[in-house]
C-alpha positions as CSV (number, residue, x, y, z in Angstrom):
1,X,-27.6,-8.4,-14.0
2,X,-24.8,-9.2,-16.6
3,X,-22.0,-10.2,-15.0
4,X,-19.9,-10.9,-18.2
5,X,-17.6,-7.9,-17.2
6,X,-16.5,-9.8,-13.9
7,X,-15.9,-12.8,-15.5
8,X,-13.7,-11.3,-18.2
9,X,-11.9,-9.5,-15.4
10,X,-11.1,-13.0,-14.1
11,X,-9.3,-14.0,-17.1
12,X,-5.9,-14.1,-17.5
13,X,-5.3,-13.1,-20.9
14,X,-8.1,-10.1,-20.8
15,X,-6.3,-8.7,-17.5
16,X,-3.2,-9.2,-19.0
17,X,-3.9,-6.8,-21.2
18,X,-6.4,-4.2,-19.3
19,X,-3.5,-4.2,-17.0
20,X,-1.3,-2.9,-19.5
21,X,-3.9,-0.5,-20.7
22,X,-4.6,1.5,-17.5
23,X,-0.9,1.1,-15.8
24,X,0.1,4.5,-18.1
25,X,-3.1,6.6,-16.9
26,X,-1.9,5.7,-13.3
27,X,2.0,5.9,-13.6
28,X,1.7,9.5,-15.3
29,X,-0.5,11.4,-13.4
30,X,1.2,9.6,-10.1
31,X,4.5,10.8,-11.4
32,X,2.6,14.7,-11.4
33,X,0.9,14.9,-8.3
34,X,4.1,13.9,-6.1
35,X,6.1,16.3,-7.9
36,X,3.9,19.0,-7.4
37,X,3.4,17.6,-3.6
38,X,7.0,17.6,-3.3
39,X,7.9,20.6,-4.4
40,X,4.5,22.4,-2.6
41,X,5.7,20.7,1.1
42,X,9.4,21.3,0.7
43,X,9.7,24.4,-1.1
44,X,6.5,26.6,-0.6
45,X,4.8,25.5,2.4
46,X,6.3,27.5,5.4
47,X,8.6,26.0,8.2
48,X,6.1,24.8,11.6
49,X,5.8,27.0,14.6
50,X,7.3,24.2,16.6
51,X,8.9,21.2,14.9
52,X,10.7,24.3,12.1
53,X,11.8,22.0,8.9
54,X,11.2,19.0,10.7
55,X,7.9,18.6,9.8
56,X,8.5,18.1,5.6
57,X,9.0,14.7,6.4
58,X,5.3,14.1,6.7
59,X,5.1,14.3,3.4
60,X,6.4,10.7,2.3
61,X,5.7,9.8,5.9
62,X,1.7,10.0,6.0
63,X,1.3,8.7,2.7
64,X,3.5,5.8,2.9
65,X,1.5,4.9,6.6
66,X,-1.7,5.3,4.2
67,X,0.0,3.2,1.8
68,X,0.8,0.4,4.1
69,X,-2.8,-0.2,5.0
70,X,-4.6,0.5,1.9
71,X,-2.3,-2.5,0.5
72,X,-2.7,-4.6,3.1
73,X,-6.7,-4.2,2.8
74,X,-6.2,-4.7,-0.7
75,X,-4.0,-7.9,-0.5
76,X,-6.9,-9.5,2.2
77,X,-9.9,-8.8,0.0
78,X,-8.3,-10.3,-3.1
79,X,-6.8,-13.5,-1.1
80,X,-10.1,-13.5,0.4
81,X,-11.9,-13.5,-3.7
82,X,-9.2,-16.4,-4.3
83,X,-10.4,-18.1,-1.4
84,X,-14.1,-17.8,-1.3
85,X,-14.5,-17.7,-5.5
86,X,-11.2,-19.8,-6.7
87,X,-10.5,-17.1,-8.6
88,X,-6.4,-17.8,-9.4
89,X,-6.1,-13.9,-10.5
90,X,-7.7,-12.8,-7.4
91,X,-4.6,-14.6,-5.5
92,X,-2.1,-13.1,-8.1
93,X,-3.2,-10.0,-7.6
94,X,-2.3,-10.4,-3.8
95,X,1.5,-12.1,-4.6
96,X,1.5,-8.9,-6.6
97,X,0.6,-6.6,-3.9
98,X,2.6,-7.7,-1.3
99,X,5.7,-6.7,-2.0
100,X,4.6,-3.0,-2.7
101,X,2.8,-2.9,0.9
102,X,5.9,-4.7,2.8
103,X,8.0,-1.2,0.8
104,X,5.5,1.2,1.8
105,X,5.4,0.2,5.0
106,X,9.4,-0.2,5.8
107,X,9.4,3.4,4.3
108,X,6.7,4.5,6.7
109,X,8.9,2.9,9.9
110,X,12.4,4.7,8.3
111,X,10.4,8.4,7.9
112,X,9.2,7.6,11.3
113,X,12.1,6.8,13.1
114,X,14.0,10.1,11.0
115,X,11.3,12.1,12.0
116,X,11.4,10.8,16.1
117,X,15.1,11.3,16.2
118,X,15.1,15.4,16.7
119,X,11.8,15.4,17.8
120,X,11.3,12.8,21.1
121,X,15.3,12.5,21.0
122,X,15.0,8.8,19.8
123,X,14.3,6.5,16.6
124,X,12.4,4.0,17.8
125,X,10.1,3.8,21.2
126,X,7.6,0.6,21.6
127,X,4.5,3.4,21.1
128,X,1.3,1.3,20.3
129,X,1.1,2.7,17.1
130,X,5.0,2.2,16.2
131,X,4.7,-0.9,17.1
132,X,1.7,-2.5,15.1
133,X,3.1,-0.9,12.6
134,X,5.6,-3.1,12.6
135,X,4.1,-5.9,13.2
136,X,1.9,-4.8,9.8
137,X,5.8,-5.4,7.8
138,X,6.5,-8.4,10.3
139,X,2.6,-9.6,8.4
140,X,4.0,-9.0,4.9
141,X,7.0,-10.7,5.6
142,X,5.5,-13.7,6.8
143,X,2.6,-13.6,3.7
144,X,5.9,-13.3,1.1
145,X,8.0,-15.8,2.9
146,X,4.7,-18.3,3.2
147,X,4.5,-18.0,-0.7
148,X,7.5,-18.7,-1.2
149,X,8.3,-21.7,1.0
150,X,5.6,-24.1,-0.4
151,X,6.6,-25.1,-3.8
152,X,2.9,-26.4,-4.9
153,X,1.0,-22.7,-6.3
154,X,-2.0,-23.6,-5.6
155,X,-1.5,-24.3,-1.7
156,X,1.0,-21.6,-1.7
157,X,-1.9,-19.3,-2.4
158,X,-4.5,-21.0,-0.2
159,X,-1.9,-20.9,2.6
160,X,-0.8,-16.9,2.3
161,X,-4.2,-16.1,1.7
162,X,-5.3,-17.0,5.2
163,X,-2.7,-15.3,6.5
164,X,-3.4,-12.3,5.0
165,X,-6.7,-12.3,6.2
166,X,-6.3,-13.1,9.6
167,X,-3.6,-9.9,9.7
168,X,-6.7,-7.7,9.0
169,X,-7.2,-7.6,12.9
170,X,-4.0,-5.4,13.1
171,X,-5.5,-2.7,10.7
172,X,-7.9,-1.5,13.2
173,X,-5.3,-1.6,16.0
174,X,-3.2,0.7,13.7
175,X,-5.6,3.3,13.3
176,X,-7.3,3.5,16.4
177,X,-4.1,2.8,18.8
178,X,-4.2,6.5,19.5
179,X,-7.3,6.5,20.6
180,X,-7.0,3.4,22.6
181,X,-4.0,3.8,24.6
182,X,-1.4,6.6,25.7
183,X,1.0,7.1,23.2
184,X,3.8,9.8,21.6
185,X,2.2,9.7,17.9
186,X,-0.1,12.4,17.2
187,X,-3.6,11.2,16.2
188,X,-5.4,11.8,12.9
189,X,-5.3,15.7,11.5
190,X,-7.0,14.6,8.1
191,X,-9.7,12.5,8.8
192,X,-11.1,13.9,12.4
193,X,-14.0,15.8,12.6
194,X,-14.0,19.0,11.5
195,X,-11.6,20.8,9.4
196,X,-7.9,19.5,9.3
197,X,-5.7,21.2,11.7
198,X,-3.3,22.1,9.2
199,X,-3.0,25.2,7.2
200,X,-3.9,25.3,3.7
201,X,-0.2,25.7,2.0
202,X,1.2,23.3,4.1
203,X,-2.2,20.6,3.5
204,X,-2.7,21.1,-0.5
205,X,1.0,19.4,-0.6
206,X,0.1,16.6,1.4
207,X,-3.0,15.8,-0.2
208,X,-1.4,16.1,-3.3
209,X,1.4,13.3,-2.4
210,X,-1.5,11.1,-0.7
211,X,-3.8,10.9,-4.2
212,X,-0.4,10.5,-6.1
213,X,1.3,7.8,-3.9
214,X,-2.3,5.6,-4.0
215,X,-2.0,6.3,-8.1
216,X,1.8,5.1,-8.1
217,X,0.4,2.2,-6.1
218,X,-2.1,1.2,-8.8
219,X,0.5,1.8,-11.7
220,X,3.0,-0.6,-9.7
221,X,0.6,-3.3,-9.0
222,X,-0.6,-3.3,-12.3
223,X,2.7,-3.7,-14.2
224,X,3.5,-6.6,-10.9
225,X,0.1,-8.2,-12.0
226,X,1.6,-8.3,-15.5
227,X,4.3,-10.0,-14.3
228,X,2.7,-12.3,-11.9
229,X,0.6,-13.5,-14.9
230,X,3.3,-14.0,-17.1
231,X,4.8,-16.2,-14.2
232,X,1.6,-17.6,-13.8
233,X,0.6,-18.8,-17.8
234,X,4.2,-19.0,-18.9
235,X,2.9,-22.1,-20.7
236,X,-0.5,-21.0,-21.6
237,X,-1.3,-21.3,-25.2
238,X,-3.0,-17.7,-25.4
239,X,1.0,-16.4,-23.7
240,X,2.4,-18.1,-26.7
241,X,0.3,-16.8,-29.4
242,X,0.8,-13.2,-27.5
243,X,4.4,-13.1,-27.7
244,X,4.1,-14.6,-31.3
């Protein structure tokens, strides 16, 4: 098997500018699909029989809960690649990804606690999945501020990238705590078996702002990987002959 593709992958300089490349064909049709989901859940899709106009908030609520996980998985595996492989752009691509996931996932906490206010007559209760939810942003947190405290890079990544992986444990917890314990959050309506309990003009809007909030993550992460890199090679003599 020719795995010349990987290898080029790990290089700096040929990332740099696949990055680059693809971050368009991500940003645009990200920018699309949430303006059509947007405008399909809070315009066209009718009110709920019980929560009335309450409900709209789903739509940046469930995708930015998606969000917060499929970041975090994504921050592990590649800390785990930079572990296991020494690949340095494996761990850039996890200081790149942090950020985004901590954001999605103080966004999914805010939506939440908007959402809990009318409907169980508080923002916040310790419900199981509330509150490994927060821990999830308490994780980020502690991966960003680990980074940033050690001044040598190369520990800095070694030392984040454990973390990161050892916070995989709370991903499960997340998605199954409504399974596993008693709690006020209302368990899956997508990803259950059978068809989703939720009518087709109010479900094509949400699916619409899931695929274009995992698209807006891949067009952010690129352009941070971009970024990170420059950080990264700032005195690499390919960096100087590409701003030349």
């Amino acid at each position: 098997m020719n795995w010349i593709w990987f290898h080029k992958l790990a290089s700096p300089p040929h990332a740099y500018g696949i990055a680059g490349r693809l971050a368009p064909w991500f940003g645009w049709p990200a920018g699309m699909l949430i303006l059509a989901g947007l405008y399909g859940g809070l315009v066209l899709a009718p009110a709920d029989y019980q929560q009335g106009d309450a409900f709209r908030i789903v739509y940046v609520h469930a995708p930015s809960a998606w969000l917060s996980m499929l970041v975090y998985a994504t921050m592990a595996v590649a800390a785990a690649v930079g572990l296991v492989w020494r690949i340095k752009l494996a761990h850039a691509v996890a200081a790149a990804a942090a950020p985004i996931g901590a954001t999605f996932t103080a966004l999914a906490l805010a939506t939440g606690a908007i959402w809990g206010k009318p409907m169980w007559g508080t923002w916040w209760v310790w419900d199981a999945r509330l509150t490994s939810e927060l821990i999830l942003l308490f994780l980020y947190a502690g991966v960003i501020a680990l980074r940033a405290s050690i001044d040598d890079r190369d520990r800095a990544d070694r030392a984040s990238a454990v973390l990161a992986i050892v916070g995989v444990v709370n991903l499960p917890i997340i998605h199954y705590s409504v399974y596993w314990w008693n709690t006020l959050h209302q368990p899956a309506t997508l990803t259950k078996l059978g068809k989703p309990s939720m009518a087709g003009d109010m479900l094509w809007p949400l699916l619409a702002m899931l695929l274009g909030f995992t698209l807006y993550f891949g067009a952010v992460l690129l352009v941070r990987l971009r970024a990170e890199i420059l950080r990264r090679e700032r005195d690499a003599a390919w960096l100087r002959a590409e701003l030349a």
